[in-house]
C-alpha positions as CSV (number, residue, x, y, z in Angstrom):
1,X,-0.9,9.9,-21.2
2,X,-1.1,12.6,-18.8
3,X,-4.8,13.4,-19.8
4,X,-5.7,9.7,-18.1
5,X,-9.5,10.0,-17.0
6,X,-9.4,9.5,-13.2
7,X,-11.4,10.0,-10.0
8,X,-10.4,9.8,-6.1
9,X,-13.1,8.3,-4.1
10,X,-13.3,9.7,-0.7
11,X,-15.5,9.8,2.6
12,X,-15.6,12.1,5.4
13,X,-14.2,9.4,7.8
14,X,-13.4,5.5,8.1
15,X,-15.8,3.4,7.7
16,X,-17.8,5.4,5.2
17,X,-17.6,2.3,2.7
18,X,-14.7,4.1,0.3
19,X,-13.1,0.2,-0.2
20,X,-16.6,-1.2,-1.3
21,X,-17.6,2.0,-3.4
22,X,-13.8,2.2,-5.2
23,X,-13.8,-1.5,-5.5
24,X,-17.1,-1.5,-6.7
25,X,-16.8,1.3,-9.2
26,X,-13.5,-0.4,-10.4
27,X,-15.1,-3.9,-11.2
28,X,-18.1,-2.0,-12.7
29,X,-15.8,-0.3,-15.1
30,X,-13.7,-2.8,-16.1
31,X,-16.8,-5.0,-17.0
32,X,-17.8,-2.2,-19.6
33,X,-14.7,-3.5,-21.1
34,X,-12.2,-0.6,-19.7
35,X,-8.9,-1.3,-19.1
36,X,-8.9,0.4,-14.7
37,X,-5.8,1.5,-13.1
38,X,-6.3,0.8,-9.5
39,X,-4.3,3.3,-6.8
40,X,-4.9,3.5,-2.9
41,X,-4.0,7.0,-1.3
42,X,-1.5,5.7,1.8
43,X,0.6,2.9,2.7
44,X,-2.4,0.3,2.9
45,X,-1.2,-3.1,1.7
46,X,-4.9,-4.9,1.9
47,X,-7.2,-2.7,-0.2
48,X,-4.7,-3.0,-3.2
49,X,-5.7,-6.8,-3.4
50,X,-9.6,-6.1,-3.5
51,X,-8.5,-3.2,-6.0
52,X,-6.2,-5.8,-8.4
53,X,-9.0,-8.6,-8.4
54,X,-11.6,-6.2,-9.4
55,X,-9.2,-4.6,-12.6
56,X,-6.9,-7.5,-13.3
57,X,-4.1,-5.2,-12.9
58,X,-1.6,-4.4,-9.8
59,X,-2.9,-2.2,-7.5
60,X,-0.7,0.4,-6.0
61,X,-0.1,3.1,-3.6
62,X,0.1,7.1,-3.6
63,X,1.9,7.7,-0.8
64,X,2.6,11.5,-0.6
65,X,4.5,10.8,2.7
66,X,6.6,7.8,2.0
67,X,7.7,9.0,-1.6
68,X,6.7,13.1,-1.2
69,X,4.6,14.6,-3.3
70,X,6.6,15.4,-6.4
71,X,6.5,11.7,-6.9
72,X,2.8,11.2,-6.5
73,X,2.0,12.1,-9.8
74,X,4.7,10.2,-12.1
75,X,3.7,7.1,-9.7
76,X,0.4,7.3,-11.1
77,X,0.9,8.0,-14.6
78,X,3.5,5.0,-14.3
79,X,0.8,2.4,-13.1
80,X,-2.3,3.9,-15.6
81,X,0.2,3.0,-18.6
82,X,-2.1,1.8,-21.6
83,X,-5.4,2.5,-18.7
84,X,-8.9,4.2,-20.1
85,X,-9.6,5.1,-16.7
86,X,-8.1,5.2,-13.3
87,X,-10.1,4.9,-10.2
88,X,-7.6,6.1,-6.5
89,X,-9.1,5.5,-3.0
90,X,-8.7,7.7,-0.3
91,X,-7.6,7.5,3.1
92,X,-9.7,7.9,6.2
93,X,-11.6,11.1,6.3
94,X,-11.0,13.4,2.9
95,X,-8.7,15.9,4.9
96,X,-7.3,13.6,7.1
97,X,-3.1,13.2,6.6
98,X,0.0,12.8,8.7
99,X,-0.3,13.8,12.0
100,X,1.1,17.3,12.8
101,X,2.2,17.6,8.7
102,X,-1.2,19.8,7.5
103,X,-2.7,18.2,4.2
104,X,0.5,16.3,3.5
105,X,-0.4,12.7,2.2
106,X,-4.5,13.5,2.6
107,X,-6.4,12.5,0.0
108,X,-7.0,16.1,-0.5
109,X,-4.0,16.5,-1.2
110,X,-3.4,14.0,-3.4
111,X,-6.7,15.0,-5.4
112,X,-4.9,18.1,-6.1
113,X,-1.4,17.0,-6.7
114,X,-3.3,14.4,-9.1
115,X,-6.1,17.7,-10.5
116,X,-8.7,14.8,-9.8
117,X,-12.0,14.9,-9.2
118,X,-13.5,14.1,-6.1
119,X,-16.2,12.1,-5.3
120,X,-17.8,11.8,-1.7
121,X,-18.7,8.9,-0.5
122,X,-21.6,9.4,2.7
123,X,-22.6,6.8,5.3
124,X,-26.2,8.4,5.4
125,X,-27.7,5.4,7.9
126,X,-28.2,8.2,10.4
127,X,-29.1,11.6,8.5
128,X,-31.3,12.7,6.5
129,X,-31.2,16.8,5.8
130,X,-28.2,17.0,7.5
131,X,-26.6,15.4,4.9
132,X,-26.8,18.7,3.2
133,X,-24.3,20.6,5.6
134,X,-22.1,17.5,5.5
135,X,-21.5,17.4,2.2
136,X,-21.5,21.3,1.7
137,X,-18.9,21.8,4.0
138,X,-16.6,18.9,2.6
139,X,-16.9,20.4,-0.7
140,X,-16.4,24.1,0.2
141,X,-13.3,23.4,2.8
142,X,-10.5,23.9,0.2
143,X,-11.5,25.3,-3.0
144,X,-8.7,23.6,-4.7
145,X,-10.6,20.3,-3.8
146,X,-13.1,19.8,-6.3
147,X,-15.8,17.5,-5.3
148,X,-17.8,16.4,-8.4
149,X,-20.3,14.2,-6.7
150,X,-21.8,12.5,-3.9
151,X,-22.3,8.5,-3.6
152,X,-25.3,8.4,-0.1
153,X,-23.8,4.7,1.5
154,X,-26.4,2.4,3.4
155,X,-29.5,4.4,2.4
156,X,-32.2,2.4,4.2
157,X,-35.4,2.5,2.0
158,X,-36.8,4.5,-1.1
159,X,-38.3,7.0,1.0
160,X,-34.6,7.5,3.4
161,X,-33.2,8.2,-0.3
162,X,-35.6,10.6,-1.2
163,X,-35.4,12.7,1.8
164,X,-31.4,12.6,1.2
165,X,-31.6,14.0,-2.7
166,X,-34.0,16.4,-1.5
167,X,-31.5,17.5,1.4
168,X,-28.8,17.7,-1.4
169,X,-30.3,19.9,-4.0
170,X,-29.5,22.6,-1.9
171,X,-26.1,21.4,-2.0
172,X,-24.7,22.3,-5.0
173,X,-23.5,19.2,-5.5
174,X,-25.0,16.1,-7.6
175,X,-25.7,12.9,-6.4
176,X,-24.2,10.0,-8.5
177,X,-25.5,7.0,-6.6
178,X,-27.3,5.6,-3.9
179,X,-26.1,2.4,-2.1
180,X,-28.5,0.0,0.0
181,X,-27.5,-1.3,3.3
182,X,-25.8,-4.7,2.1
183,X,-24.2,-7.4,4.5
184,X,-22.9,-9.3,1.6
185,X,-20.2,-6.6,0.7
186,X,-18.7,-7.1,4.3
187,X,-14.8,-8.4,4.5
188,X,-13.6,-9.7,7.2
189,X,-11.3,-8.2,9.6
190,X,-8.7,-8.9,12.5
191,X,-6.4,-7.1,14.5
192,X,-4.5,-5.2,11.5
193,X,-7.4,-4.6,9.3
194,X,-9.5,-6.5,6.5
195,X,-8.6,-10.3,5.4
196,X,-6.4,-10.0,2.4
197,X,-7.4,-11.6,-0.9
198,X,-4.5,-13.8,-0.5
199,X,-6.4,-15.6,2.4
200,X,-9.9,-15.9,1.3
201,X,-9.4,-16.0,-2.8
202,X,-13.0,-17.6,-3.6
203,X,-14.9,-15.8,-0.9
204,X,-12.9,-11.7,-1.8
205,X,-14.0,-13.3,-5.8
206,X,-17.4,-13.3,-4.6
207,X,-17.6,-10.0,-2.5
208,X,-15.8,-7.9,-5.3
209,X,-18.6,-9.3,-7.5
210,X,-21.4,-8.0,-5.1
211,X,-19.5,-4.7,-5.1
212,X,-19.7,-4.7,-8.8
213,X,-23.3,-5.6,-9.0
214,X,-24.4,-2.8,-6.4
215,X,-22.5,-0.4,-7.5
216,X,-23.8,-1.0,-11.1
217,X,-27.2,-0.8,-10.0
218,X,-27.1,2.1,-7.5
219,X,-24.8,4.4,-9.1
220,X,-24.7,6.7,-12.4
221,X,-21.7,4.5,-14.2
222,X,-22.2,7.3,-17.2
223,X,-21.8,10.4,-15.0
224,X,-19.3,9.1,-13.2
225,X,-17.1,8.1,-15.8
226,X,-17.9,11.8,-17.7
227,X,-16.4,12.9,-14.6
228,X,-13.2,11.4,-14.7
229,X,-13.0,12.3,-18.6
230,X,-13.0,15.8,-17.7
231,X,-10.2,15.6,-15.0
232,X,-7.3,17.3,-17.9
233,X,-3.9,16.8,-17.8
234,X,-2.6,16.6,-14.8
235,X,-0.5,19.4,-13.3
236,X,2.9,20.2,-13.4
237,X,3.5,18.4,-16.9
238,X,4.8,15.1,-15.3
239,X,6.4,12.5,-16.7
240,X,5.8,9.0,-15.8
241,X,8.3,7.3,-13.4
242,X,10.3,4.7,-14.5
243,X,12.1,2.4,-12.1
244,X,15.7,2.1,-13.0
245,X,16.0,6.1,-13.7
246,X,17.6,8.5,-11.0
247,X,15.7,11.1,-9.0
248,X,16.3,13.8,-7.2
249,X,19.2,14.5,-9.8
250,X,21.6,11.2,-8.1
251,X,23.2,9.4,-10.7
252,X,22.9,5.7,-10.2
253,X,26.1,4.1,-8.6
254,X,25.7,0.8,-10.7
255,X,24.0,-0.4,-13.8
256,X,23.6,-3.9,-15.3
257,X,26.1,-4.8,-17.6
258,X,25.2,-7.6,-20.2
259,X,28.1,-10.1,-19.8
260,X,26.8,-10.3,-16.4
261,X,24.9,-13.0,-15.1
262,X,21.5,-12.0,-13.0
263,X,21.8,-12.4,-9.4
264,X,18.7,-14.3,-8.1
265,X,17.0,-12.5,-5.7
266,X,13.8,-14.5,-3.6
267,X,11.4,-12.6,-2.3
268,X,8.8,-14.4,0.3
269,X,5.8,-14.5,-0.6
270,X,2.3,-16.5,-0.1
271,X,-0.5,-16.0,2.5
272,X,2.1,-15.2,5.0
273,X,3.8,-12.4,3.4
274,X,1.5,-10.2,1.0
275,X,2.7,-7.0,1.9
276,X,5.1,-5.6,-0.5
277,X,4.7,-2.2,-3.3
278,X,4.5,-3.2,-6.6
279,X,7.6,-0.9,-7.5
280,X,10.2,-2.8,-5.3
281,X,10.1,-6.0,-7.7
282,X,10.7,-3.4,-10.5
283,X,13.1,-2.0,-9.1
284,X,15.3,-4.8,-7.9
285,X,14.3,-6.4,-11.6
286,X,15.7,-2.7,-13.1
287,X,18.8,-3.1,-11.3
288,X,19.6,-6.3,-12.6
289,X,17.9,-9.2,-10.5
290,X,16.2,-11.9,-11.4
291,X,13.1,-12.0,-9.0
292,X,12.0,-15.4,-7.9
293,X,8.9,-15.4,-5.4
294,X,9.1,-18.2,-2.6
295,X,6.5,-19.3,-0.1
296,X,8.0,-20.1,3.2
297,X,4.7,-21.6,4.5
298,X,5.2,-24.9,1.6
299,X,8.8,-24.3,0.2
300,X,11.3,-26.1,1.8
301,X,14.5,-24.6,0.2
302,X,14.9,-21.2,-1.2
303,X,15.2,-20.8,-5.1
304,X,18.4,-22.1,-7.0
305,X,20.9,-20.0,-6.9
306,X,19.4,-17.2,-4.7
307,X,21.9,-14.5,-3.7
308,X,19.9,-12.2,-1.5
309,X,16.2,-12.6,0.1
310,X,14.0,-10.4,0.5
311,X,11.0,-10.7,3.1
312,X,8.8,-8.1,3.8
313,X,5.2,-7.6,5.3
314,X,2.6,-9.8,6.4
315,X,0.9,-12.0,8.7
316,X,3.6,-14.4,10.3
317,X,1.9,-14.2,13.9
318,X,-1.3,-15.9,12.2
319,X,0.8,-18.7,10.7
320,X,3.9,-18.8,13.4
321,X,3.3,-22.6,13.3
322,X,3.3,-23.3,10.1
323,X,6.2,-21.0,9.4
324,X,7.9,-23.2,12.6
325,X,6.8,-26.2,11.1
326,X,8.9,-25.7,8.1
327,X,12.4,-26.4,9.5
328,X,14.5,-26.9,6.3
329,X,13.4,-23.5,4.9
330,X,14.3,-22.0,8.2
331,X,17.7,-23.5,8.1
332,X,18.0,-22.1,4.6
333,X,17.7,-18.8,5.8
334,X,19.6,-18.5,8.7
335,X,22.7,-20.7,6.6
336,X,21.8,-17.5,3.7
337,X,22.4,-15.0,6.5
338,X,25.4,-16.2,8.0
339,X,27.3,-16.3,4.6
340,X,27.1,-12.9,4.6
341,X,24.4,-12.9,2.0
342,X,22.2,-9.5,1.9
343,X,18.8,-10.0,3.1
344,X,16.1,-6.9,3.7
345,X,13.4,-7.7,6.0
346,X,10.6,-6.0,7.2
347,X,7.9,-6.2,10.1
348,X,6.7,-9.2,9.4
349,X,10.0,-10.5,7.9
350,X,11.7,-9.1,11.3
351,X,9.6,-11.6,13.5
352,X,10.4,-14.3,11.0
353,X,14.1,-13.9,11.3
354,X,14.0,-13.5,14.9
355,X,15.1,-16.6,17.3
356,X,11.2,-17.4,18.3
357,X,7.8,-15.8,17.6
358,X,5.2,-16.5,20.5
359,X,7.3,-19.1,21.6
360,X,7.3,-21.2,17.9
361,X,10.9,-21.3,16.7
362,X,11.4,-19.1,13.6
363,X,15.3,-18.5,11.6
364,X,17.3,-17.6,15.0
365,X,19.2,-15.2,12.9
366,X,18.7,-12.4,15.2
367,X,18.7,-12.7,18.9
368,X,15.5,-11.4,19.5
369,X,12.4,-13.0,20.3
370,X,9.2,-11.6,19.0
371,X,5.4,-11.5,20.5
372,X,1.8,-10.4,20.3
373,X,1.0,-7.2,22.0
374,X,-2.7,-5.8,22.8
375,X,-0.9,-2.5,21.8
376,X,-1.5,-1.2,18.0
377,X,1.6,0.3,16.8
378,X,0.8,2.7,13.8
379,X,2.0,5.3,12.1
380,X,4.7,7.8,9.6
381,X,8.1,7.4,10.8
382,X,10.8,10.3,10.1
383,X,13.9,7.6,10.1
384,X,17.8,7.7,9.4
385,X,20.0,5.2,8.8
386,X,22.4,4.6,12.1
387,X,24.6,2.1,10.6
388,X,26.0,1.0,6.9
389,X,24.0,-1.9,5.7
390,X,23.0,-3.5,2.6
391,X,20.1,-0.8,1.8
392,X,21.9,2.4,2.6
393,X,24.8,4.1,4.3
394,X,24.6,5.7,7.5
395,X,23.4,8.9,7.4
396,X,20.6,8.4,4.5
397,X,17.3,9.8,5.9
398,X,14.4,8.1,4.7
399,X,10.6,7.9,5.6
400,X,8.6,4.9,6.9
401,X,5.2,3.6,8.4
402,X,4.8,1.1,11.4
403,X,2.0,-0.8,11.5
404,X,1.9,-3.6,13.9
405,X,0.5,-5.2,17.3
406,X,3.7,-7.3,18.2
407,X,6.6,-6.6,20.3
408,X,10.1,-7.7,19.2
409,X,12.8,-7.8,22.2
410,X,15.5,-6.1,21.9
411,X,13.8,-3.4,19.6
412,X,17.4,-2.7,18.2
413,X,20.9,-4.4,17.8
414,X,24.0,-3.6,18.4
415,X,24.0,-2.0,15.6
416,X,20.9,-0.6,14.8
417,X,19.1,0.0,11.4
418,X,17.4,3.3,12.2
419,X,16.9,6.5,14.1
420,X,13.8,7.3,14.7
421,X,12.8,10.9,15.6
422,X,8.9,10.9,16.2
423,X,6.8,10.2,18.2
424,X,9.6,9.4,20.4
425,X,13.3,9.6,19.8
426,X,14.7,6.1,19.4
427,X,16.6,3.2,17.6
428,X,15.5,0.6,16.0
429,X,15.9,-3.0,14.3
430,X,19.0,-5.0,13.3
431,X,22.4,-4.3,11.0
432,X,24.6,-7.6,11.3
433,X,26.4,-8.7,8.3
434,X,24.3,-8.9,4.9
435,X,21.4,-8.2,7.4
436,X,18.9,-5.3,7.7
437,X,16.3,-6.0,9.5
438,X,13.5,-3.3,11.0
439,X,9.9,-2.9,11.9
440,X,9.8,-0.1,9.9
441,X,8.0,-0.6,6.0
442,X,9.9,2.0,3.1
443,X,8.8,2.6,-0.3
444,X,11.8,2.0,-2.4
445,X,10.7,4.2,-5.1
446,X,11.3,7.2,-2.8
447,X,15.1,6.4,-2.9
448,X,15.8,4.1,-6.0
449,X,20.0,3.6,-4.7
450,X,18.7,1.2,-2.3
451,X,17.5,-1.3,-4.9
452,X,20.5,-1.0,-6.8
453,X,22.9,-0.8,-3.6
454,X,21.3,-4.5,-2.5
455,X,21.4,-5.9,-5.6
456,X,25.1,-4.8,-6.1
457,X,25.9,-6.7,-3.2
458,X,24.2,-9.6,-4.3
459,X,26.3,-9.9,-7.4
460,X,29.5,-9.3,-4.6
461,X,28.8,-11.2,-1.9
């Protein structure tokens, strides 16, 4: 298991075409009949819906920020269970990670905490020799960093390709494909990023298919995949994480016993809300939930029997009035909330539980009112709990990514959900009741007790 053949994609910056090569290379695979892990360096929510269409399994995240990097390796091994082959896309430029924090959560740095190969992914619609120093310097950097092969992006004829391979034997380092400009492979985007699959199902079907076809016909399918069978075990002897099983040496504080009856946890789903990690519905499942997915955009009531809601990332400023429009299901949740029920929101469930949302009505459980911003809010977060909630006691530090262009007003309650200490000091989001509420996205995994401290209160409140 831990010898899983593997490769990290990577680029020298955004907009290289990583998504469309990794995507690509991941359909291509699994069309030879290999069963694909898909992983996506970073807290990305979008790509892992190209990457789970293309392999027919769940994509997820390596987030050596979020979850640090003694998890990044178990996480893997946990999602390439039963896998021939896993294929992990990086994050913006190769040795690009959290600001001020070195390597940490690069995709460098994941290709060594992983002992993966590399392979470099050029936007060549500009260069021709100069290619040469690109790549050489990329691959020479770190020597840790071992960068198996090139992939030239939006080569414009036979002759621009020639002149590129020429550049490149110099290099020292082979080229594995050569990719034609192609308009058909384009996603759409808005303000936080590419369309998810969620949105545009038949249209992604079709561009993951193009991405499949080019990358079939452009790139080396054999070399590549002899390069990821000669990745080795991967270091440290790892072991793969299992959700349910303490880290960092804490005992869990509860575990299900078998005369109990599963509380019923809903977690909001649908076009609205599809950003979410894979491990928190295992989790929540591990510590004894039943999970029921809801869609607030066409479900009027929340499941039977639910005993704590969770909503968590997404796109309610594109549907605010839809998600208006559907008064019984906001009456639902605010009636859920005011029993005392737990309910974990983030970002996108913040503005939905807030009293309005660019003037739409949303829940009114907090006394906020939420709005579209021209500003971009992005980035880690270094965050403490201020105040006992349903996720954690005060005190428990934790790490988080914002990623957002609306404003919520207040930013924070009376009492608030979290200290912030970069890149300003502040607080943030809401703790009232069964309620936590914040702008800020975690990865449970990181700190398992808050799966099983929110579904102990379901089974209590």
């Amino acid at each position: 298991m831990s010898s899983v053949p593997r490769l990290v994609v990577a680029a020298p910056s955004s907009g290289s075409g990583k998504t469309t090569v990794a995507t690509g290379l991941m359909a291509a695979f699994a069309a030879r009949g290999l069963a694909v892990s898909p992983h996506k360096v970073g807290p990305d929510y979008i790509d892992p819906g190209y990457h789970a269409l293309a392999t027919g399994r769940v994509g997820r995240n390596l987030d050596a920020y979020l979850c640090g990097p003694e998890l990044v390796a178990p996480l893997f091994l946990h999602g390439a269970r039963g896998c021939d082959l896993a294929v992990v896309e990086g994050v913006m430029g190769m040795y690009d990670g959290a600001a001020g924090e070195g390597e940490l959560a690069s995709t460098a740095h994941v290709a060594k905490l992983l002992g993966a190969p590399v392979v470099l992914v050029v936007d060549a619609s500009s260069q021709s020799r100069s290619v040469a120093a690109l790549v050489h310097g990329f691959a020479s950097w770190d020597p840790e960093v071992r960068v198996g092969g090139v992939i030239l992006n939006k080569v414009a004829s036979d002759r621009h390709e020639e002149l590129l391979r020429e550049a490149l034997d110099s290099a020292g380092v082979p080229v594995l494909g050569a990719l034609r400009r192609a308009a058909q492979v384009s996603v759409p985007s808005r303000h936080l990023g590419l369309v998810p699959v969620a949105e545009r199902r038949s249209a992604a079907v079709e561009a993951v298919a193009f991405m499949a076809a080019q990358v079939s016909e452009g790139c080396d399918l054999a070399a590549l995949e002899a390069l990821a069978r000669g990745a080795g075990a991967v270091p440290g002897g790892s072991a793969p994480w299992t959700p349910g099983l303490p880290t960092h040496g804490h005992p869990p504080r509860s575990v299900e016993r078998p005369s109990d009856k599963k509380p019923v946890v809903a977690v909001a789903g649908g076009v609205a809300f599809t950003f979410s990690y894979a491990e928190q519905v295992e989790l929540l499942t591990a510590a004894g939930a039943e999970v029921v997915t809801f869609d607030p955009l066409r479900d009027e009531s929340l499941p039977a029997g639910t005993s704590g809601l969770v909503i968590g990332g997404g796109f309610p400023e594109v549907y605010a009035a839809e998600l208006s429009a559907n008064e019984p299901l906001r009456k639902a949740v605010a009636a859920l909330a005011e029993s005392g029920a737990p309910v974990a929101a983030e970002c996108a469930g913040l503005l939905y539980l807030c009293r309005e949302l660019d003037g739409r009505p949303m829940c009114g459980v907090l006394d906020a009112t939420a709005r579209m911003s021209e500003r971009l809010t992005l980035g880690y977060r270094d965050a403490v709990a201020v105040s006992d909630s349903v996720l954690a006691v005060a005190g428990t530090r934790m790490r988080g990514h914002e990623f957002h262009r609306t404003v919520v007003e207040p930013g924070a309650g009376a009492a608030p959900a979290w200290g912030v200490r970069a890149p300003a000091r502040r607080v943030e989001g809401f703790v009232q009741q069964g309620v936590h509420a914040s702008y800020l996205h975690t990865h449970w995994a990181a700190e398992p007790g808050v799966a099983r401290r929110f579904v102990e209160r379901c089974r209590t409140s």
